[in-house]
N, C-alpha and C positions, 0 to 999 in steps of 0.2 A: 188353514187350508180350506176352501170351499170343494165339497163333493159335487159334481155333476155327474150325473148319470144318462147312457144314451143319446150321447152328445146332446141334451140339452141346453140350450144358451139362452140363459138369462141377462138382459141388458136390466139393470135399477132404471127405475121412471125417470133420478135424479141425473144420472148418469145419460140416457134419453136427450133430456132437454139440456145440460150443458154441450153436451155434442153437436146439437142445433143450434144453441148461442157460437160456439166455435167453428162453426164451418162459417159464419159471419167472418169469426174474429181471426181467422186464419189469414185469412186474406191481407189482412194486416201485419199479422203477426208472424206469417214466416218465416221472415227475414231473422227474425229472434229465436224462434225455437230452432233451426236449421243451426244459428248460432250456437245458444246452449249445446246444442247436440245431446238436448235430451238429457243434460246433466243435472242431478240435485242433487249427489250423494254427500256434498261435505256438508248438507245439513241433517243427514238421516246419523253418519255415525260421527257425531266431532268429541266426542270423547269415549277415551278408549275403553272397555269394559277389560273385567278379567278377561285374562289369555287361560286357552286352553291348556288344564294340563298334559291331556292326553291327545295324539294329531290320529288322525287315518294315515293309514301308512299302505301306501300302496306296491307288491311286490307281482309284479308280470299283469297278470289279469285277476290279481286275489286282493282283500285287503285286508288288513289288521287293522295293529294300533302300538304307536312308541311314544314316549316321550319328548324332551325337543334336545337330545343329545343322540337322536337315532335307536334307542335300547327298544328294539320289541318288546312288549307289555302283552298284548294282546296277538295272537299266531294271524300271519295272515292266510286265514281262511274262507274267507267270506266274498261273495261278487261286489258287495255296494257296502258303503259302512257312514255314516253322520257323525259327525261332530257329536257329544256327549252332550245332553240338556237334562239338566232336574238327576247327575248321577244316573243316565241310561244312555245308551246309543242305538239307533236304527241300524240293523246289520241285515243284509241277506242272505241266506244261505238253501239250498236247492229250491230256489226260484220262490222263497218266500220270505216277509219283514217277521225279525221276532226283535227282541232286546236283550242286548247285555250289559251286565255293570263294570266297573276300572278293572276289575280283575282278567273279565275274559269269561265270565260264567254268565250261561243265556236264561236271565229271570224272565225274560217271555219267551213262551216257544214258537219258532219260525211257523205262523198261519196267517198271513196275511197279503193278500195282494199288494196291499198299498199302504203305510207306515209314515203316519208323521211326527215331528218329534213332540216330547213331551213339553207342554205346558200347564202352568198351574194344577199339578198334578193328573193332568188327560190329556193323553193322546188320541187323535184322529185315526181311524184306522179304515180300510176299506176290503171287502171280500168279494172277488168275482162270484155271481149265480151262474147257473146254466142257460137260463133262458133271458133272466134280465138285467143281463151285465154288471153291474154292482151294485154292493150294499155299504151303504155308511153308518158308523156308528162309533163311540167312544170308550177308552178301557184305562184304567187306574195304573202305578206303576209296580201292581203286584200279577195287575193280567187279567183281573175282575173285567167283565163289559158293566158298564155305568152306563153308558149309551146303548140300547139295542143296538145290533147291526143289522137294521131294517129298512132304512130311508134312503133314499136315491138322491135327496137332496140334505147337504148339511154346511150349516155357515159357522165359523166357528161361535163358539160363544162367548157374548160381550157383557157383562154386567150382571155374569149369573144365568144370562138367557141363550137358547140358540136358536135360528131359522131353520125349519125341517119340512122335507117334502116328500110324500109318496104320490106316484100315476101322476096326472097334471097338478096338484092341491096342495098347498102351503100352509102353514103352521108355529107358533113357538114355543117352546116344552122352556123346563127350568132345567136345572141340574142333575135333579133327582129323573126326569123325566117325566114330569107331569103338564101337562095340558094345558098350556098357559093360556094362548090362540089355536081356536079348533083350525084342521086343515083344512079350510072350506074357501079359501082362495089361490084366486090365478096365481100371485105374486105377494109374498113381504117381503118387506127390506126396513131395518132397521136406521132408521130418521135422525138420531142423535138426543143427546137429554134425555132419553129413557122414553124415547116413543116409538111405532112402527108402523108403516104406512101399508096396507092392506089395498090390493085392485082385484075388483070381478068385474069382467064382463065389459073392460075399458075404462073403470069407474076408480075413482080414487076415494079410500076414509082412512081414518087415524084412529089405532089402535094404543093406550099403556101398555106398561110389562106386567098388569093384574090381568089383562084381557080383556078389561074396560073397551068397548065400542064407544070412544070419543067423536067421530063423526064417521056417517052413515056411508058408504061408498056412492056417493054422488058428485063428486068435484073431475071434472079435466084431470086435473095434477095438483098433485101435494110433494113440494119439497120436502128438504130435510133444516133441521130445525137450527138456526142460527143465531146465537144471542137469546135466547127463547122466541123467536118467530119463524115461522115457516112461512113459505108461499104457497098459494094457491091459486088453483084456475077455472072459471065458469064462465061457459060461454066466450072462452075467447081473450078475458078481463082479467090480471093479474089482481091480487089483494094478499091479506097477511092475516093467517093467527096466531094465537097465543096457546100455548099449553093448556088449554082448558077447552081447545077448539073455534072459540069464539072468534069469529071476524073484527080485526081491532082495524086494517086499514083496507077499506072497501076495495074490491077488485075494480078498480075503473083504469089502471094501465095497462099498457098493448102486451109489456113486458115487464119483468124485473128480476133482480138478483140476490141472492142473498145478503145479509147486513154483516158487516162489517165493520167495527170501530163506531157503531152505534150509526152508521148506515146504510143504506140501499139506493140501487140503483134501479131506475124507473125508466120505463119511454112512456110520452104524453106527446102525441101529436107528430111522432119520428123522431121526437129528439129527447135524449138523457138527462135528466139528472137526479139529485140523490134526497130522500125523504130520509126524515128520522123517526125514531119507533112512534112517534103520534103521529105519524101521518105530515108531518108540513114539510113542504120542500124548503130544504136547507141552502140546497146546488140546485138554482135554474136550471130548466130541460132546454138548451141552447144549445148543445152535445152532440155532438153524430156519436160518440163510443163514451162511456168512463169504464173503468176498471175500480177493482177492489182498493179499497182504502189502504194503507202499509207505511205503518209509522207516521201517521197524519195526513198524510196523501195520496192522491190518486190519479193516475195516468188520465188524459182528456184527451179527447180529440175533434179537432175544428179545421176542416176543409184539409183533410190530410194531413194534417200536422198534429203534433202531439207538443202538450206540455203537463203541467200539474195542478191540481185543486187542492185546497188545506179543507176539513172539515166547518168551515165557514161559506164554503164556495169563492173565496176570495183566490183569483189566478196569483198564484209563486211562481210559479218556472213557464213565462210565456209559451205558447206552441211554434215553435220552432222546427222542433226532428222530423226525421223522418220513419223515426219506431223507437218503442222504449222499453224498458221492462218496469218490475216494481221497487220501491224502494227494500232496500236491507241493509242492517248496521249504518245506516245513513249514507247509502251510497246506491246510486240507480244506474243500471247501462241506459245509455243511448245511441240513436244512428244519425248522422248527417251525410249525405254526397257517398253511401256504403260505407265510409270510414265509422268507429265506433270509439265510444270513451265513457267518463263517468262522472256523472254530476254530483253534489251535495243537494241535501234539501232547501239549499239557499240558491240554489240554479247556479252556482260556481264550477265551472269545469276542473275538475280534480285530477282527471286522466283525458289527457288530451285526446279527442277522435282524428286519432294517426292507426288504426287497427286495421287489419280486414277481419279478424275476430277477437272478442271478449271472452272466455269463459267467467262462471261465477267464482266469485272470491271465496276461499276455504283455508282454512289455517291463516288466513292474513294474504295470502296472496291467488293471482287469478292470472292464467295458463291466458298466454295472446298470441295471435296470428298478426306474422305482415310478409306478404308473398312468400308466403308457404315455410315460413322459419317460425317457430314456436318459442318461447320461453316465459318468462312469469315476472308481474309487475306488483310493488306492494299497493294498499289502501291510497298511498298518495301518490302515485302515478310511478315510480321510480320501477327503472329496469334492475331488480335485481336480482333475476337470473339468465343471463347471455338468450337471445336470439339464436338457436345453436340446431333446436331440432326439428325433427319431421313429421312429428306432432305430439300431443304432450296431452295428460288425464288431470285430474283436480287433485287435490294434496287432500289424502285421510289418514289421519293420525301419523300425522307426521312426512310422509311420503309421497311420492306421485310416479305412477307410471311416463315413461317416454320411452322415443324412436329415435334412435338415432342409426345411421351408415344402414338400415333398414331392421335394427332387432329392438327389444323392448328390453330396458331397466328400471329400475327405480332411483332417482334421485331424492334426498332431503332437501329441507327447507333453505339448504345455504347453498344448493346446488352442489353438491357432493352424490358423486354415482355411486351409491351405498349396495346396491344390487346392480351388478355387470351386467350388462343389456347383449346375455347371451341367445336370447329366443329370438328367434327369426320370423317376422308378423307376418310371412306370407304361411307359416304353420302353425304359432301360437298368440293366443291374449291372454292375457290376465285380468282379471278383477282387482277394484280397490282394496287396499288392506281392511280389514276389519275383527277386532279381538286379535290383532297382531299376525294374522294368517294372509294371507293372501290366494284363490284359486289358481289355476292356470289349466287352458284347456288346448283343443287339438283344433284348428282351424277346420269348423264342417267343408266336406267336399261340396260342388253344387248338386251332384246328385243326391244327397241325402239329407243338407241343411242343418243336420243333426252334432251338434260339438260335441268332441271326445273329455271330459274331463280325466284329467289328469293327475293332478295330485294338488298338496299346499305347497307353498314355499313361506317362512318366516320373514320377519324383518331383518336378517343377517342374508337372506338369501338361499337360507339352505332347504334344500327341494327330499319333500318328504314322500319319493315313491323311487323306486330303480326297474327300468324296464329289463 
């Protein structure tokens, strides 16, 4: 959980300049993300973890907690309740976060504005002030504070370390809470590989997690650290260093991006291509666009058309398309004339571009559109699940949401409607499954944009709340 306080809004430096590279590459690329629809989820949960033993169990406006044959375990009592993490659960009760254990007995007592769950033995917690809206801070799973609750800014912690901010000033303490990085800048942000990029004053330098001043706040921009290289910028001139700060590839391009597969990508003179950690161009800057390397290759583009580079720079998949995405399990979407399909890394059309949408492939198969019917095709093109609905979600652990006559179910992988598609989309969605639960909320009104969460529902379908 990241604390912000005061509605402060922190944008990262790296974050910054990729959002600048993509207002380029949007342009390009909409057609593909509009497609995805913004989906990655079958690569965040593809295997299942334990299932909970205990659900939130929601009764009128209160919640508990039962098991998954319905037996209340826990009274519902409570306005809000979490899933159990590390044997604790987030509950609330007269408008404040405490924790309780499997039994129903509150090992922290309800003080807390704001309550995250437990990890690696610490929770994030947060406390309204009077005057300056909140304080962040962290507490053990007996209720100890290990974290003051002082800081208006808290990132969580990565490697031992955390980002902490009081007034405008930034900092990073260790676990214990000692002073790693004094609070004496605008901004850090934690860089990757065990380093953090510190800005004052519009200035960028690179801090370790000893608190080592590896370099001075004088650069443009300092990325985050990729392969062991970062980018940086002066005066304009992109370049690269190494973990010890040293400049290993001179900043003389317009631009670059971070390495990838032992490369980078460059502009020299308007046009792309890709260096390798010494410095020597691998892939000619002949390129209006490259993209990140992935599984040996990399999306190109020449007078609007896209095809692929192997890490030799040697063209595989002429440019052809008219948009592509990246390679995965050896298989890339593409567009031609709006129609969509999927290549191999040998430029073999695998899935004919007959689509008006592709979703990505999850469990083995990937959700496709043709005049507004939905159904799902395997790795080698084949329709094997009927063209049938009115739109259809990625398959997680086993499952995928759809619409069909206008409500939502669940079908499995053989297309079996294994959850009745009794919710009606013009009132409910659901989430993908994950740890065998599934959310399901209350279509926000437009006046408040705000979704009603509702309850879980299992993989049998059975809906853990009664209004």
């Amino acid at each position: 959980m990241l604390c912000l306080n005061q509605d402060k809004k922190i944008i990262s430096s790296e974050a910054k300049r990729e959002r600048n590279s993509l207002m380029f590459k949007s342009v390009i690329l909409l057609l593909v993300i509009l497609t995805l629809l913004l989906s990655s989820s079958c690569a965040v949960n593809k295997n299942q973890t334990t299932q909970a033993t205990l659900i939130p169990y929601r009764k009128g406006d209160k919640w508990g907690f039962c098991d998954r044959n319905k037996n209340i375990v826990v009274q519902p009592i409570y306005d809000e309740a979490h899933l159990f993490s590390e044997g604790l659960a987030a509950v609330v009760f007269n408008g404040k976060w405490g924790y309780i254990d499997a039994t129903g007995n509150m090992m922290i007592q309800p003080a807390y504005n704001i309550a995250d769950d437990f990890q690696d033995g610490i929770a994030q917690v947060m406390v309204r002030t009077d005057k300056e809206g909140f304080k962040c801070g962290f507490i053990d799973k007996r209720g100890n504070i290990v974290i003051r609750i002082v800081y208006d800014v808290i990132v969580d912690f990565q490697g031992g370390f955390a980002i902490v901010g009081t007034g405008n000033k930034e900092g990073v303490i260790d676990s214990s809470e000692n002073i790693v990085v004094p609070m004496e800048y605008d901004h850090v942000e934690f860089s990757g590989e065990g380093f953090a990029i510190v800005w004052v004053d519009g200035k960028y330098g690179l801090i370790d997690t000893k608190g080592n001043l590896l370099i001075q706040p004088t650069y443009d921009f300092i990325g985050y650290f990729r392969e062991g290289l970062a980018i940086v910028s002066v005066s304009g001139k992109y370049g690269f260093i190494d973990k010890t700060g040293k400049i290993v590839i001179k900043a003389v391009y317009e631009d670059a991006e971070p390495f990838s597969e032992g490369l980078a990508s460059v502009r020299l003179n308007g046009k792309r291509g890709c260096i390798d950690k010494k410095g020597n161009m691998v892939v000619q800057p002949v390129y209006d666009v490259i993209w990140d390397f992935n599984e040996g290759l990399a999306a190109v583009n020449v007078n609007n058309k896209w095809g692929y580079v192997d890490t030799k720079g040697n063209m595989v998949v002429q440019p052809y398309y008219d948009v592509v995405g990246n390679f995965s399990e050896g298989l890339a979407l593409v567009g031609i004339n709006s129609k969509w399909g999927c290549i191999d890394k040998k430029g073999n059309m695998v899935v004919q571009p007959v689509y008006d949408v592709i979703r990505p492939f999850c469990d083995g198969l990937a959700a496709v559109d043709v005049n507004n019917k939905w159904g799902y095709i395997d790795t080698e093109g084949k329709n094997v699940i009927k063209l049938v609905y009115e739109l259809a979600g990625d398959f997680n652990e086993g499952l995928a949401w759809v619409k069909i006559n206008g409500k939502i179910g669940f079908i499995d992988t053989k297309g079996k409607m294994v959850i009745p598609a009794i919710y009606d989309s013009d009132k409910y969605f659901a989430d993908n499954f994950q740890n065998g639960l599934a959310s399901v909320y209350s279509c926000a009104p437009m006046s408040t944009l705000t979704n009603e969460f509702r309850g879980y529902i299992d993989m049998k379908g059975t809906q853990y709340w009664e209004d």
